[in-house]
LUMNU-861130 format. One record per residue (C-alpha): residue in one letter; x, y, z. Coordinates in steps of 0.05 Angstrom, whole numbers, padded with zeros to 5 digits, always signed. Layout:
N
> a/X/Y/Z
...
//
This chain:
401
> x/+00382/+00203/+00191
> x/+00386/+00217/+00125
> x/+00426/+00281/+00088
> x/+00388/+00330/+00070
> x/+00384/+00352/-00008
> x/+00411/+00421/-00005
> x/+00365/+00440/+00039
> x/+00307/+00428/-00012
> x/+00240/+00430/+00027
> x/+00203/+00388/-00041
> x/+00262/+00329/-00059
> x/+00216/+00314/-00110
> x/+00207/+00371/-00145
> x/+00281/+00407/-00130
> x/+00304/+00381/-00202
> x/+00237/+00408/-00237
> x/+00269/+00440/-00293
> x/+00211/+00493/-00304
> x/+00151/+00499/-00246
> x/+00090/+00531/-00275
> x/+00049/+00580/-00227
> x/-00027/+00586/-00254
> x/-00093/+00574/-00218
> x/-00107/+00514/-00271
> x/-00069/+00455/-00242
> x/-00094/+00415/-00301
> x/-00025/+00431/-00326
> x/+00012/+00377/-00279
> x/-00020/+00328/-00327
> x/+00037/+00317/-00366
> x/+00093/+00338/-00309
> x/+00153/+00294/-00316
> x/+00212/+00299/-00274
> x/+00286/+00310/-00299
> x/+00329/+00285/-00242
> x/+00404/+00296/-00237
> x/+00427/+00268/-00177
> x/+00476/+00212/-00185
> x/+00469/+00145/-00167
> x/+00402/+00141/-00189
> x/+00368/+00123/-00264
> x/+00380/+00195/-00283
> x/+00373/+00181/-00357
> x/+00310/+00122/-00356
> x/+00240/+00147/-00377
> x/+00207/+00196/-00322
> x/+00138/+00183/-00308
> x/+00078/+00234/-00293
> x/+00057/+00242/-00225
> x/-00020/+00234/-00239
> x/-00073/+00259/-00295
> x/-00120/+00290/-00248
> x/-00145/+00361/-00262
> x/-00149/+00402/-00194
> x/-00206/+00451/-00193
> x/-00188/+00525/-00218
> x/-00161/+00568/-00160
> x/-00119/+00514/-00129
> x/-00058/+00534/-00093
> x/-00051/+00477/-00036
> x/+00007/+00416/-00034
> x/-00005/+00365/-00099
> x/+00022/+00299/-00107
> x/+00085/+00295/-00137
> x/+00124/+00212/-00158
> x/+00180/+00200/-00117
> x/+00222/+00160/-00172
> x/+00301/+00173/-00160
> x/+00299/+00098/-00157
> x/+00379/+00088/-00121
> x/+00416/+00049/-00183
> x/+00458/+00017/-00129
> x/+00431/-00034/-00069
> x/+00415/+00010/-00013
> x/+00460/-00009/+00057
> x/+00415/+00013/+00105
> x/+00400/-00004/+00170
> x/+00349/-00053/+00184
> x/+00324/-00044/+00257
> x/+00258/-00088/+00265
> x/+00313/-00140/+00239
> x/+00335/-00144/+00319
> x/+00257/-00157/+00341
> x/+00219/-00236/+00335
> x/+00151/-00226/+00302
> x/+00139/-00293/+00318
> x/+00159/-00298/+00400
> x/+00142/-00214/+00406
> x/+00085/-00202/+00361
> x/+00063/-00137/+00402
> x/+00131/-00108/+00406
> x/+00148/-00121/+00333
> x/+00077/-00087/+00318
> x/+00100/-00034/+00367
> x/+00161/-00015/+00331
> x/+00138/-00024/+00255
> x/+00083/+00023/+00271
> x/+00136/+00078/+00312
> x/+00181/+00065/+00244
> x/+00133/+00080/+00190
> x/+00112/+00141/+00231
> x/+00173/+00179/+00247
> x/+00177/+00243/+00207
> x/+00116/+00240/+00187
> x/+00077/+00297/+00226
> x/+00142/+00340/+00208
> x/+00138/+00317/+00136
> x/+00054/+00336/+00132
> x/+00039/+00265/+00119
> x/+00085/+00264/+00058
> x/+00120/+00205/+00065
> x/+00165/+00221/+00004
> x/+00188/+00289/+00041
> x/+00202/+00252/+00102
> x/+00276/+00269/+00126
> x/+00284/+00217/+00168
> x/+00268/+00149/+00119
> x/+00262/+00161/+00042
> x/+00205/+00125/+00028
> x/+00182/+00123/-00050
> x/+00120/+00108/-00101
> x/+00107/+00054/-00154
> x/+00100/+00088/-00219
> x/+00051/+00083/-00284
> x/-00012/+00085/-00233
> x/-00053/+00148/-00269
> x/-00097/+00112/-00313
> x/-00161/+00069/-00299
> x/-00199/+00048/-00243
> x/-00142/+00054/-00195
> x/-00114/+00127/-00224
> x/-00084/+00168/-00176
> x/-00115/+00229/-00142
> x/-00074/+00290/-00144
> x/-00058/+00307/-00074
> x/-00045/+00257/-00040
> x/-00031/+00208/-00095
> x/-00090/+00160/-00073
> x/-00115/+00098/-00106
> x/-00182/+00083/-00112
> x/-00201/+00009/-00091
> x/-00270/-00028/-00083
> x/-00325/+00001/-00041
> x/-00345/-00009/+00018
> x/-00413/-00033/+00016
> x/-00469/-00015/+00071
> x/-00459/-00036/+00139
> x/-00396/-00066/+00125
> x/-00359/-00029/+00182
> x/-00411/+00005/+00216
> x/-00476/-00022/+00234
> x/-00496/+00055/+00228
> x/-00458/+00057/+00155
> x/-00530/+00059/+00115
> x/-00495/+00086/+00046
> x/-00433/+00055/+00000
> x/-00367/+00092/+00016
> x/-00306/+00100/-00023
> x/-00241/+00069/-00005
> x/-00179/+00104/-00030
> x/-00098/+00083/-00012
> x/-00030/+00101/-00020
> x/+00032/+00051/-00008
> x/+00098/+00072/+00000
> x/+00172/+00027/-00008
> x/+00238/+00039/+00020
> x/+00303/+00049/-00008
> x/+00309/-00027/-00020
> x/+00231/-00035/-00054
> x/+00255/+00025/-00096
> x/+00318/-00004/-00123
> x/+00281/-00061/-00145
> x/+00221/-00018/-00181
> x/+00284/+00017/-00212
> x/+00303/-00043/-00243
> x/+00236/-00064/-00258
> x/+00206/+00007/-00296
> x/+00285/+00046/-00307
> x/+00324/+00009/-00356
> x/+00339/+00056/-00408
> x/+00337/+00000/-00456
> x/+00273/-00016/-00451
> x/+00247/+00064/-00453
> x/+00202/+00048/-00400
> x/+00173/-00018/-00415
> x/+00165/-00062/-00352
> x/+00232/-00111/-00349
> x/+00191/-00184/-00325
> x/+00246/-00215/-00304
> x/+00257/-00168/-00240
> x/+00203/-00175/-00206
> x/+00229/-00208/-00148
> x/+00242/-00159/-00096
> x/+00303/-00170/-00045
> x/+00300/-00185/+00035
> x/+00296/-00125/+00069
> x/+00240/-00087/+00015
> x/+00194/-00056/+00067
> x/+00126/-00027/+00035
> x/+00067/+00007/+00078
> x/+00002/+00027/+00053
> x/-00053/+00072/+00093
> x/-00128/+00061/+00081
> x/-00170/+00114/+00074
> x/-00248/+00109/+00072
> x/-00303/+00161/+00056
> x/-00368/+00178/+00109
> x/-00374/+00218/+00175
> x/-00391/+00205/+00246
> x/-00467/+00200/+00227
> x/-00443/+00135/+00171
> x/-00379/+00109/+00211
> x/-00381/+00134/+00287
> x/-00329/+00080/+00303
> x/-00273/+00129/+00265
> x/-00293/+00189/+00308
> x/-00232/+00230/+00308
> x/-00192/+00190/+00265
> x/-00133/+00222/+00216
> x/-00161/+00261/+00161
> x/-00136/+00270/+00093
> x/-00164/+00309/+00035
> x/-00162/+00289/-00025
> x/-00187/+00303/-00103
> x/-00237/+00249/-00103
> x/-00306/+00225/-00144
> x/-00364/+00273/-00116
> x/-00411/+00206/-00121
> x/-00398/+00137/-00107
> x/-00405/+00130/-00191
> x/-00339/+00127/-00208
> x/-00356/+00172/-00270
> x/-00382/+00228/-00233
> x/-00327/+00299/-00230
> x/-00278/+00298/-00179
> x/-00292/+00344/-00115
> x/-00239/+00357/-00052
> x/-00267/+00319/+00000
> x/-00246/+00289/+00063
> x/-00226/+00209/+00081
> x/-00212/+00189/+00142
> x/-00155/+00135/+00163
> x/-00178/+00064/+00177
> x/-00119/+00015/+00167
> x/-00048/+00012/+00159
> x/-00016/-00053/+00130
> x/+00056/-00060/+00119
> x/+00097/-00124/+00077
> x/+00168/-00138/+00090
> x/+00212/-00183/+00052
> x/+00245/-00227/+00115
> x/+00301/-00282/+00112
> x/+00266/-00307/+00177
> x/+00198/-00333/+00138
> x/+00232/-00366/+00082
> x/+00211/-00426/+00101
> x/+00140/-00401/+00088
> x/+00131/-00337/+00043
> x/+00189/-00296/+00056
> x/+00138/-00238/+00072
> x/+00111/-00211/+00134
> x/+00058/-00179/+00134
> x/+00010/-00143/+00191
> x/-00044/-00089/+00195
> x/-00068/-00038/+00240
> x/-00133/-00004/+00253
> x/-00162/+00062/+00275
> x/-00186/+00053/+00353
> x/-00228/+00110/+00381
> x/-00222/+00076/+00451
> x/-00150/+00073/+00449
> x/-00098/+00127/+00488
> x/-00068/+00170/+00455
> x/-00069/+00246/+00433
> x/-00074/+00246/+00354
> x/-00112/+00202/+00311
> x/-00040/+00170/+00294
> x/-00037/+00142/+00365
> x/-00099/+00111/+00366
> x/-00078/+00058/+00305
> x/-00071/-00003/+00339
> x/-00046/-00078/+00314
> x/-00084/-00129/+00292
> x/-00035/-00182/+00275
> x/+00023/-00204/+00247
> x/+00027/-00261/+00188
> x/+00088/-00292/+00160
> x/+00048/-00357/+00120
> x/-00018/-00384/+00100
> x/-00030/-00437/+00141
> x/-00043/-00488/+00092
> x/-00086/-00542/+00109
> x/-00123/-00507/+00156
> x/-00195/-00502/+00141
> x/-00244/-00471/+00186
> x/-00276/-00533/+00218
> x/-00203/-00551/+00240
> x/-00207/-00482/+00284
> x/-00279/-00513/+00310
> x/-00238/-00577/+00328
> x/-00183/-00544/+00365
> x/-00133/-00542/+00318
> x/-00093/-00461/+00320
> x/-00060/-00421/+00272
> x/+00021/-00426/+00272
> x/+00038/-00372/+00225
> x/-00008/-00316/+00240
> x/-00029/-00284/+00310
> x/-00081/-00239/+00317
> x/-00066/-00187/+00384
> x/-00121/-00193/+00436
> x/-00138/-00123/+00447
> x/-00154/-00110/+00377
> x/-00223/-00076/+00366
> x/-00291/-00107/+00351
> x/-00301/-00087/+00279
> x/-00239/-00107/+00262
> x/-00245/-00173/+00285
> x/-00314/-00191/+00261
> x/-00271/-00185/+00188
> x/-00210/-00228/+00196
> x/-00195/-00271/+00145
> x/-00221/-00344/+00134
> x/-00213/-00388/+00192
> x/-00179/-00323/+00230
> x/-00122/-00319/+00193
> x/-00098/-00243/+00187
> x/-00142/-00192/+00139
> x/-00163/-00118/+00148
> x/-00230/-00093/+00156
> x/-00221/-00057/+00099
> x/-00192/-00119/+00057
> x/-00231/-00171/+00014
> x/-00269/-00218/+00060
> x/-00258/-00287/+00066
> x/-00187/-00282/+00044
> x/-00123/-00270/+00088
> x/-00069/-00215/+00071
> x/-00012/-00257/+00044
> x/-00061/-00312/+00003
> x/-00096/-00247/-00034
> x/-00015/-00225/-00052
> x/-00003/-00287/-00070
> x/-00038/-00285/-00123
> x/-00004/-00227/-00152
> x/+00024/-00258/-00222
> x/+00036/-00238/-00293
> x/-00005/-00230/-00362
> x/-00074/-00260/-00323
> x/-00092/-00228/-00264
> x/-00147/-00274/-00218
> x/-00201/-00255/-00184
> x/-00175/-00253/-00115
> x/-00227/-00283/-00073
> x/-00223/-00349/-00051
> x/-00277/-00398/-00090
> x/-00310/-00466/-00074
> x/-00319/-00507/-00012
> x/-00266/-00506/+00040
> x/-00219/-00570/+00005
> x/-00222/-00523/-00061
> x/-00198/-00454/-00022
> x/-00151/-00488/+00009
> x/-00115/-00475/-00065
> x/-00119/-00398/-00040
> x/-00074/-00414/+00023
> x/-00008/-00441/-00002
> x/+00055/-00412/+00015
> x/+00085/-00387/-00053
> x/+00156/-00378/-00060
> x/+00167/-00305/-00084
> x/+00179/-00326/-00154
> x/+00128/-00384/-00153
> x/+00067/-00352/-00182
> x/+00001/-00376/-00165
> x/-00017/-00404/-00236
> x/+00052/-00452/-00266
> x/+00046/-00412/-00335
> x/+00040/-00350/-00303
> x/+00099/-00305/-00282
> x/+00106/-00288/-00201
> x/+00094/-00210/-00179
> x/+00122/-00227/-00105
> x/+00067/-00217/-00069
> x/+00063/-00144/-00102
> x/-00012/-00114/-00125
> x/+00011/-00047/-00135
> x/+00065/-00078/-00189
> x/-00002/-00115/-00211
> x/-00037/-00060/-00212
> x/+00018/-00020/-00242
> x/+00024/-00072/-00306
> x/-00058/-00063/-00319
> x/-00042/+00014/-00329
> x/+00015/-00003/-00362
> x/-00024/-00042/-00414
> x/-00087/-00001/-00422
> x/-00033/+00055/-00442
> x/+00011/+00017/-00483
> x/-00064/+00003/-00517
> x/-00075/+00076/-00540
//
């Protein structure tokens, strides 16, 4: 367990030098935090926490960056360390899931007020098509077109996300955003990030029972979203409802594939449990991409060696796993897997991430990358990291004003 900060019930916002009180929360557009606890980049550039505008009157919790990046490598403990993914796929799964979850109900599903694990934010994400929201600091990803995870889903919903790193994914993002040097210009050559980085994201999707009756009862967030699927339309408080939860962690065990594992989790209305929480359930677990494997090969017999997909995962979810079964979400870009779409996570010329051409051409997509191999030799590697991707995009369209 971690210390508590002088009993501080908002770490982030215990260092605010000035906290304004007005119903117009369009003020928190230009909020930056002053921190001045040690061991952390107390004197790099602070970024805002989002450019949102709440509506007038608002006076509930609003998303704040958690970016006391520790200076120093982190020590900590590293418990799912002492559990094979690859020989105990469900009880790894088990655990991640019972990890990423602990002091969260206490914490209001806050990860970054969590007293248990600190657990912190990529910055520079408050510009563009992925700009944060300003309550729960969701991103706003591709749509979910009709029917894709509902045969009763008749209308286009919006998918939102937040992703969260540990101590270790922070130093690094320290290292990569904090050098006072650089005044907050990215530092490319630190983009690899070291074993033991554990990241988690949850996925969030608009629609009710009537659109997506497989989420019935599922966790419920709300959040500052577009009133309209038209991503220029004014933002309205609305509510999204959980349908995944992926986590990547950097492991010594999968070097000699990726040096990531990844897995995912979905919402299960049929499963036991009391909250909505409970009733995520695993997927699968991934460590590579397979390579070589097309889809006729799984016609012919042949199995996948570095993913496994649990048997009691629901329907829905498995009518969108990735090409020839490999791991993916429901919510995730079809006919891809999770680790070949991070792959491709690289520096100045983002791709397309879907998979092109017939199956010898995709085949391409499925390599297993060394962290700081990127996918294109003139490129520079990511590490299997969209948000730092995504991150870079803002950072340019900014640096562009």
């Amino acid at each position: 367990m971690r210390k508590s900060r002088e009993n501080c019930q908002n770490p982030q916002s215990c260092s605010l030098k000035k906290v304004f009180r007005t119903g117009d929360f369009g003020i928190f557009l230009n909020i930056f935090l002053s921190f001045t606890v040690s061991n952390v980049y107390a004197e790099a550039v602070q970024f805002a926490d989002f450019q949102d505008t709440l509506p007038k009157g608002y006076h509930g919790s609003v998303f704040h960056l958690r970016q006391d990046y520790p200076a120093d490598f982190p020590n900590i403990p590293r418990p799912w360390e002492q559990i094979d993914f690859k020989s105990e796929p469900q009880k790894y799964l088990a655990f991640i899931k019972q990890y990423i979850l602990q002091g969260m109900a206490e914490a209001n599903y806050y990860p970054a007020k969590n007293n248990l694990h600190d657990w912190y934010h990529m910055p520079m994400l408050t510009t563009g098509r992925r700009a944060r929201e300003a309550i729960h600091g969701l991103q706003r990803e591709r749509d979910v077109k009709p029917f894709e995870l509902d045969p009763h889903q008749s209308k286009t919903q919006q998918k939102w996300e937040v992703a969260y790193y540990n101590p270790i994914g922070a130093y690094q993002i320290g290292k990569i955003w904090k050098n006072p040097k650089l005044n907050g210009k990215p530092d490319l050559t630190q983009t690899e990030f070291p074993e033991g980085t554990f990241v988690f994201k949850w996925v969030f999707v608009t629609g009710d029972d009537q659109q997506l009756p497989i989420l019935k009862g599922a966790p419920v967030f709300y959040a500052n979203i577009h009133s309209q699927i038209s991503r220029k339309s004014p933002k309205k408080i609305q509510p999204v409802r959980l349908v995944q939860m992926d986590f990547a962690i950097r492991d010594k065990r999968a070097d000699d594939t990726t040096s990531w594992v990844m897995g995912t989790y979905v919402y299960d209305k049929d499963a036991p449990g009391k909250t909505g929480w409970d009733r995520m359930v695993p997927v699968g677990v991934q460590w590579g991409n397979d390579p070589g494997i097309t889809p006729k090969d799984i016609q012919h017999g042949k199995k996948l060696k570095e993913t496994i997909i649990l048997p009691r995962a629901p329907d829905y979810a498995k009518q969108r796993l990735g090409w020839a079964g490999r791991l993916n979400g429901p919510m995730d870009l079809k006919g891809s897997a999770c680790l070949a779409c991070h792959s491709m996570a690289q520096w100045p010329h983002p791709l397309n991430k879907k998979p092109k051409g017939n199956d010898q051409q995709k085949l391409k997509y499925f390599r297993n990358l060394k962290p700081t191999e990127p996918f294109q030799a003139d490129q520079i590697s990511l590490d299997y990291s969209l948000q730092l991707e995504n991150a870079l995009r803002a950072y340019r369209q900014q640096s562009k004003r």
